[in-house]
C-alpha positions in Angstrom: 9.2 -2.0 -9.4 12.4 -0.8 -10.9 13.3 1.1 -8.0 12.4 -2.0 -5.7 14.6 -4.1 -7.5 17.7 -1.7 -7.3 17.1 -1.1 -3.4 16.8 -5.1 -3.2 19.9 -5.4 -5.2 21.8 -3.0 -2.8 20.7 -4.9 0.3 21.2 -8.4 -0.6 24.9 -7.2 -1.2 25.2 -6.2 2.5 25.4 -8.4 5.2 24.5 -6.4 7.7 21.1 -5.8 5.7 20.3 -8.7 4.3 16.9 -10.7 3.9 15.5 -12.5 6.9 17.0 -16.3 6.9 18.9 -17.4 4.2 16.7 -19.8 2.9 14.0 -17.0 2.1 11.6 -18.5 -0.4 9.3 -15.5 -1.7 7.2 -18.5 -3.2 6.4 -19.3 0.3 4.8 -15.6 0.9 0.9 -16.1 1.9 -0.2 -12.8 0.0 -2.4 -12.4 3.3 0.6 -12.1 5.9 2.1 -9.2 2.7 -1.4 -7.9 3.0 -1.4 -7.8 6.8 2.5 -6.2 7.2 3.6 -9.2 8.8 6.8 -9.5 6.1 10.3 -7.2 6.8 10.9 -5.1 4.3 13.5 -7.0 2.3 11.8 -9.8 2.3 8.5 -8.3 0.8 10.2 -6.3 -2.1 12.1 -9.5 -3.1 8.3 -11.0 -3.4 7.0 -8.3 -5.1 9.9 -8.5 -7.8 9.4 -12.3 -7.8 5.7 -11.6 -8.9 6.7 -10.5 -12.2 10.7 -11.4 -12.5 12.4 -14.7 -13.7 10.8 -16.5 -10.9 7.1 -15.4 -12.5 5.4 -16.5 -9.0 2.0 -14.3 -9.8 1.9 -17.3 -12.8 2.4 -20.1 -10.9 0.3 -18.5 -7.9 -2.5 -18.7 -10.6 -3.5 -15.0 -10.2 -4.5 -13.5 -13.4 -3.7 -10.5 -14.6 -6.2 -7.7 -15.2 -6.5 -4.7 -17.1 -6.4 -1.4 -14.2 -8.3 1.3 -14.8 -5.4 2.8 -12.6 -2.2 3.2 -14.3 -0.4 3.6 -10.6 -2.0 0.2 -9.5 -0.7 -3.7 -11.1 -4.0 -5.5 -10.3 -4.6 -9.4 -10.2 -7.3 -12.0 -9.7 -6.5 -14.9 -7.0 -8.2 -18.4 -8.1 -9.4 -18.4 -4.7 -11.2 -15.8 -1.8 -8.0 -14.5 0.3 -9.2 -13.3 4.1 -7.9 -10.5 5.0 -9.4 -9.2 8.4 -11.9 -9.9 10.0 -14.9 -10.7 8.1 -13.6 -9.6 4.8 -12.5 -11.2 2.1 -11.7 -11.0 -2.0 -10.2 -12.3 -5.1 -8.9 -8.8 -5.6 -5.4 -7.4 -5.3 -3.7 -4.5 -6.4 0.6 -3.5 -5.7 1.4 0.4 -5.9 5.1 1.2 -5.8 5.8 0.7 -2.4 2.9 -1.9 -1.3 0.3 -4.7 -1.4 -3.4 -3.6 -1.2 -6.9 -5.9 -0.8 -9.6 -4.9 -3.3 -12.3 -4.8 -0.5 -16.3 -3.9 -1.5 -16.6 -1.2 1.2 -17.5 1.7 -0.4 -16.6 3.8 3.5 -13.5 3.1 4.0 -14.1 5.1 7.6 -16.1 1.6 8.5 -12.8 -0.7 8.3 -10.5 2.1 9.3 -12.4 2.7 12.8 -11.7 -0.7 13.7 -7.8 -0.4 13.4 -8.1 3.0 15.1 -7.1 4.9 11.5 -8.3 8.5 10.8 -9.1 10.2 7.4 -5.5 12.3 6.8 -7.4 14.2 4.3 -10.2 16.6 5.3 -12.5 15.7 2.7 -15.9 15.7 4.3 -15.2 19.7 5.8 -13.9 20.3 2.3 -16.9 19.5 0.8 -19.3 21.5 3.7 -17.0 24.3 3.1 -17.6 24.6 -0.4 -21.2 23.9 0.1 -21.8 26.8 2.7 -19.7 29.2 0.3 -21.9 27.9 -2.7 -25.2 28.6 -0.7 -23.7 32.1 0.8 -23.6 32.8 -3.0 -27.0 31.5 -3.7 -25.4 29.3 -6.6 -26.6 26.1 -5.0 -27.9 24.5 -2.0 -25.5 21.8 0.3 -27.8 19.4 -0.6 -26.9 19.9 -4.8 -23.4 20.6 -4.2 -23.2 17.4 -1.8 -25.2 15.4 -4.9 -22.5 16.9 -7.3 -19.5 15.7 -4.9 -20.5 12.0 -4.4 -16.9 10.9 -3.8 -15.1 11.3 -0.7 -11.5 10.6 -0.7 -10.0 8.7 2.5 -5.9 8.7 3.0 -5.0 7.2 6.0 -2.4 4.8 7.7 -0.8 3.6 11.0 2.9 3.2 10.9 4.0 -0.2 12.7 7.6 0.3 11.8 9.7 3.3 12.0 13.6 2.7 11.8 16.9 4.2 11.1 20.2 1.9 10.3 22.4 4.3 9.9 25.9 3.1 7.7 28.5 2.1 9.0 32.3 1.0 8.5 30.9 -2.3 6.5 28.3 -0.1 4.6 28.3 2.6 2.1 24.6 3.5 3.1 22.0 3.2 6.0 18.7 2.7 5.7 15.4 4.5 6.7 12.5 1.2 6.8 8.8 2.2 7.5 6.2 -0.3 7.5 2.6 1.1 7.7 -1.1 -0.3 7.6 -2.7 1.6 4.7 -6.2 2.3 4.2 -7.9 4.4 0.9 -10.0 4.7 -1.3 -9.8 6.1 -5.6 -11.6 7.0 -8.0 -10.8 4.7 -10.6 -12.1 2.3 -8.0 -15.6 3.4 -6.7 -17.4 1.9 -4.1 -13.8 -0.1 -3.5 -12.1 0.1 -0.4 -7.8 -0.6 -0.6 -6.9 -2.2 2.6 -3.2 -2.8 2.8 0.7 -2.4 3.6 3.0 -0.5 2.6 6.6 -1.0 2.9 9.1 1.7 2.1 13.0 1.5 2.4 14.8 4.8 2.2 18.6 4.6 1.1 20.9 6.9 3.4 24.1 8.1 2.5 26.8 8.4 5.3 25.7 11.6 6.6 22.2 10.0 7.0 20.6 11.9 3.5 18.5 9.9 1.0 20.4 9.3 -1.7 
C-alpha cells in the first residue's frame, strides 16, 4: 500500500497524469466495478489508499476487517452479498498489492476461468502426472497415491485489458507503463476458494523509458 500511495502521490502532481475528473470521489467506487477492472488506474489506487487512509472508507463502507490466513492478502467482510459475474456472488474480499480480488466458493478455478477465455499459466496438472509417472517408474507409488498426496492444484492466470506506455515528456520527469488485467487464482491459505479479480499495476518510467 505504501508503494500505491507514493505512485498516487507522483501522479496527482502531474497534470498530464492525473485522476479521471476532478471531482473523483473514491467513496463513490462500487467495489464490483474495482472488482470487474472497470476503474483507470489512478483512480483505483486512490480507492485502495482511501480504504485504510484518513478518509477510512472500508469503515464507513461497513466492511469488517478479518484476520488473513495470508499475510500477502488484507481481507474484509461486506455487510451485504456483492455480485460479481454472472451467477456468483460473496461477502468476501481480499486486496494484494497491486489489486482487488472476490473470495468466490469455487474450488476449480478452470470453471470461472473458461468462461472469460483464461488459461492455467502454470502447468500444474502435467506437473503432478509427471511426478506421478516418475514415482510409479520407481515403484515408490502409484498415480493414484501420489494424486491423493497432491490434492491442490495451483491456477495462475489472467487476461490483460490494458497495456500502455506514456512515455515523459517536457512537463514530466517520468512516463508511465499502466496494465490493467482480469486475474483469476487460487492459494493455499485459501482452499476450496476461488480469487476472481483485477489487478491494476502502474510502472514509473524514467526519461529513457526504465522503471525507476
Amino acid at each position: 500500500m505504501l508503494r500505491q500511495a507514493l505512485i498516487l502521490l507522483l501522479l496527482a502532481a502531474s497534470p498530464a497524469h492525473a485522476l479521471d475528473g476532478a471531482d473523483f470521489d473514491p467513496a463513490e467506487v462500487d467495489i464490483a466495478d474495482a472488482i470487474n477492472c472497470h476503474l483507470d488506474a489512478p483512480s483505483y489506487n486512490a480507492f485502495a489508499w482511501a480504504l485504510s487512509g484518513e478518509e477510512k472508507l472500508a469503515e464507513r463502507f461497513g466492511w469488517r476487517k478479518i484476520e488473513s490466513p495470508n499475510p500477502f492478502l488484507a481481507q474484509y467482510e461486506l455487510p451485504q452479498p456483492v455480485l460479481v459475474t454472472g451467477t456468483w456472488s460473496t461477502r468476501r474480499i481480499a486486496f494484494s498489492s497491486s489489486g482487488v480480488m472476490a473470495i468466490l466458493d469455487l474450488a476449480d478455478p478452470a470453471e470461472i476461468a473458461k468462461e472469460e477465455g483464461i488459461v492455467n499459466a502454470l502447468e500444474s496438472d502435467a506437473a503432478v502426472a509427471e511426478i506421478a509417472r516418475a514415482a510409479q517408474t520407481a515403484g515408490v507409488a502409484t498415480r493414484n497415491e501420489v494424486e491423493a498426496e497432491t490434492p491442490f492444484r495451483k491456477f495462475l492466470g489472467q487476461r490483460i485489458l490494458v497495456d500502455v506506455t506514456e512515455p515523459a515528456n517536457e512537463a514530466d520527469e517520468f512516463g508511465t507503463h499502466t496494465v490493467i488485467a482480469r486475474s483469476i487464482s487460487n492459494v493455499t491459505s485459501h482452499p476450496g476458494k476461488t480469487l476472481y479479480g483485477c489487478s491494476y499495476r502502474i510502472e514509473l518510467l524514467d526519461r529513457d523509458g526504465k522503471p525507476l
